[in-house]
C-alpha positions in Angstrom: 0.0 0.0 0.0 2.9 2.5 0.5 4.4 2.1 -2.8 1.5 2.5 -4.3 0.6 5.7 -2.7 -0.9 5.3 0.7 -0.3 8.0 2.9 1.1 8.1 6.0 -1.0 7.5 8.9 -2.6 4.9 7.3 -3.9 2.6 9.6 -4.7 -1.5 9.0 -6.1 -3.2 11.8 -7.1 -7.1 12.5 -8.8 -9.3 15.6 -6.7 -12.1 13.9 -3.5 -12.8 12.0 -2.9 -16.3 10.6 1.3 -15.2 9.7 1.6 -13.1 12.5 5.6 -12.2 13.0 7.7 -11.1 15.8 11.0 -9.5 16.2 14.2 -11.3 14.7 12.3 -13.3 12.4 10.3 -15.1 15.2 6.6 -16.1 14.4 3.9 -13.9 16.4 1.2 -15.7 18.1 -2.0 -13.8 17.0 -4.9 -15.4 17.9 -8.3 -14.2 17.9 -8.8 -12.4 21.6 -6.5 -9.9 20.3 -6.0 -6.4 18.7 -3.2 -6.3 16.0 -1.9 -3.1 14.1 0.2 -1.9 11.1 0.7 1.7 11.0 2.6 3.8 7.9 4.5 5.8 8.6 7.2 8.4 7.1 10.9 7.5 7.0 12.0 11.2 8.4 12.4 11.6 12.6 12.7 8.5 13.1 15.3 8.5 16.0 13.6 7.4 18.7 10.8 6.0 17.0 10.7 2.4 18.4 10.8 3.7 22.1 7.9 6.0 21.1 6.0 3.9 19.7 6.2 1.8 23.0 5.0 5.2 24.9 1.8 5.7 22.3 0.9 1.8 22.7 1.3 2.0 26.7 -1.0 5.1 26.5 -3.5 3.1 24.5 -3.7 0.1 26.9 -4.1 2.8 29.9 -6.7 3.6 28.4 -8.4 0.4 28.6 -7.5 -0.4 32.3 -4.0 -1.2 31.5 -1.0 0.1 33.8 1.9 -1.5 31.9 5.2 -0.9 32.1 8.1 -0.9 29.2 10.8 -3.2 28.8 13.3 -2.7 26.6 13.0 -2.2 24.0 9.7 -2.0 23.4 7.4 -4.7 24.8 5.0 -4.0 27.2 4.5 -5.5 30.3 2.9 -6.2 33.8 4.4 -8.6 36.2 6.8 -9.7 34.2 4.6 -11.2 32.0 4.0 -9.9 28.3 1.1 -7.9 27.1 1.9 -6.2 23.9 4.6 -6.8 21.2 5.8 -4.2 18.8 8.0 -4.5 15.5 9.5 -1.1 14.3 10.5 -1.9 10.1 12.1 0.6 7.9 11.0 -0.6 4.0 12.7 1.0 1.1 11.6 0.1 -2.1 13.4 2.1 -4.8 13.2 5.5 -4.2 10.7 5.4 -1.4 11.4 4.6 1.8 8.9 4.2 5.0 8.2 2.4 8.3 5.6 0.2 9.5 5.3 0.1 13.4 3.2 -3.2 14.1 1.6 -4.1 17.5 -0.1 -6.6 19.1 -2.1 -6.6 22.2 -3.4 -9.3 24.2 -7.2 -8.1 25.0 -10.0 -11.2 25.6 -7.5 -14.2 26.4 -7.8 -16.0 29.3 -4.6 -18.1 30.7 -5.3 -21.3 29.3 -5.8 -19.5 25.4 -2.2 -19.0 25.2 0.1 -21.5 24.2 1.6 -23.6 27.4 5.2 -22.4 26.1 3.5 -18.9 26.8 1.3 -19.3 30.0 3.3 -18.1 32.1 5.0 -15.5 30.2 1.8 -13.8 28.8 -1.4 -11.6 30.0 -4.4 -9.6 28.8 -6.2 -7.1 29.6 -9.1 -9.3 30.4 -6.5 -10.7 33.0 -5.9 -7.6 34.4 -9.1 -6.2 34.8 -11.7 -8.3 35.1 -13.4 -6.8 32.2 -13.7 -7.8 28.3 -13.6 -5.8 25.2 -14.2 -4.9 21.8 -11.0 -5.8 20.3 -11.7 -3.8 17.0 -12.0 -0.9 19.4 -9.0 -1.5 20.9 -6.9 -1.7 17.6 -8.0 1.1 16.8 -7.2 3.2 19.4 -3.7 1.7 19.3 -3.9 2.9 15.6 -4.4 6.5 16.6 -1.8 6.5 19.6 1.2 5.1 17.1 0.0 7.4 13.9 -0.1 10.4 16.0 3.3 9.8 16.1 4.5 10.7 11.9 5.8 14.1 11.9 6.3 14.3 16.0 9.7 15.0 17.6 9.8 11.3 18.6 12.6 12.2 21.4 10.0 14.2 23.3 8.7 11.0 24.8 12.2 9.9 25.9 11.1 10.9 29.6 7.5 8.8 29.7 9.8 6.1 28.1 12.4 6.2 30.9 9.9 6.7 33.8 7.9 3.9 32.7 10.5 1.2 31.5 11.4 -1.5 34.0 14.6 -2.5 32.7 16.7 0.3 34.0 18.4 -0.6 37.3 18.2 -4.3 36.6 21.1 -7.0 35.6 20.6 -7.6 32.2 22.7 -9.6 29.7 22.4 -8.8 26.1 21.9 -12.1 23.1 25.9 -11.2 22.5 26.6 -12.0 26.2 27.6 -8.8 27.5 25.7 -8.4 30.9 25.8 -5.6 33.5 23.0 -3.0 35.7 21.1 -0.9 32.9 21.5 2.3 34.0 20.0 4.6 30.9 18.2 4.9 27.8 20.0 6.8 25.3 18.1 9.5 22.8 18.2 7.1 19.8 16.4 4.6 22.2 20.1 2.6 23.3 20.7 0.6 26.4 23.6 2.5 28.4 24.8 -0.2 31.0 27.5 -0.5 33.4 29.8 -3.7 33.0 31.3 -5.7 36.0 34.9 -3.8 35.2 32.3 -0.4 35.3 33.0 0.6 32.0 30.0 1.8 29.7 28.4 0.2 27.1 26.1 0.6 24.7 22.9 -1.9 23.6 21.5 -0.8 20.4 19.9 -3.8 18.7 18.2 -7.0 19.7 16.8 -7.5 23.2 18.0 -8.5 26.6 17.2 -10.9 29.8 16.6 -9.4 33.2 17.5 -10.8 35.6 
């Protein structure tokens, strides 16, 4: 749709997705019980983008009952357990160039709808609240919070970001095996951490394990 002219801030939402996918290539469980987005956006101010795009998504499940917090880099959480996964993709395709922020929100499911590799690593919003919802309502206001975001100065919500992610001042050890106390997010969105010898180093791609 964006090479043929969709504008940005266009908006495709689904209660389903039979080829869901993740980040690094995993698949994405996306089951009905859900709210799943792809939003367009434009390839300019994009520093920043993935950690906002965690802040307009938290917003969005506040708004349903939801007080989640951010783990780096951008999946939310409660508990410990996952609620919401987002995939941040620049696309260029000849001249044009673009990025598609896609989210996924657990809404409706109940403990025993998730796989057992993910019951106890996952929760909904029905399992935080009690309550049940329209999950075309709440993919769409997902879709608002993230394409508000085209043309913003993303690094204005570097401070919700920070105040809300629960990474920082945990051990964390990154896929490459560095490890240390995470003790700052960077403007582009990094992981600053402090290694055993307490030097400081940098996380920019890929995820880490708290421990």
């Amino acid at each position: 749709m964006a090479v043929s002219g969709a504008r940005t801030g266009t908006v495709l939402t689904a209660v389903r997705q039979t080829g869901g996918r993740g980040r690094l290539g995993r698949s994405f469980e996306s089951p009905p019980g859900g709210a799943y987005v792809s939003v367009l956006l434009s390839a300019s101010g994009t520093e920043g983008l993935t950690c906002a795009a965690a802040v307009a998504v938290r917003r969005a499940a506040a708004a349903f009952g939801a007080d989640a917090d951010i783990k780096w880099p951008n999946d939310l959480v409660s508990g410990g357990r996952k609620l919401c996964g987002i995939l941040t993709e620049m696309v260029t395709m000849g001249e044009k160039s673009f990025v598609i922020v896609g989210a996924g929100l657990n809404v409706n499911q109940r403990r025993e709808d998730f796989s057992p590799q993910l019951r106890g690593r996952a929760v909904s919003l029905y399992m935080l609240t009690g309550k049940r919802y329209d999950c075309g309502a709440v993919a769409e206001s997902m879709g608002r919070f993230i394409a508000a975001l085209d043309g913003a100065e993303t690094g204005k919500y570097m401070e919700e970001y920070r105040a809300h992610c629960s990474t920082l001042g945990k051990r964390v050890t990154a896929a490459d095996g560095r490890s240390g106390i995470a003790a700052g997010i960077e403007r582009d969105g990094a992981l600053r951490i402090i290694n055993d010898r307490g030097e400081t180093e940098y996380i920019r791609f890929g995820e880490v394990t708290v421990q």
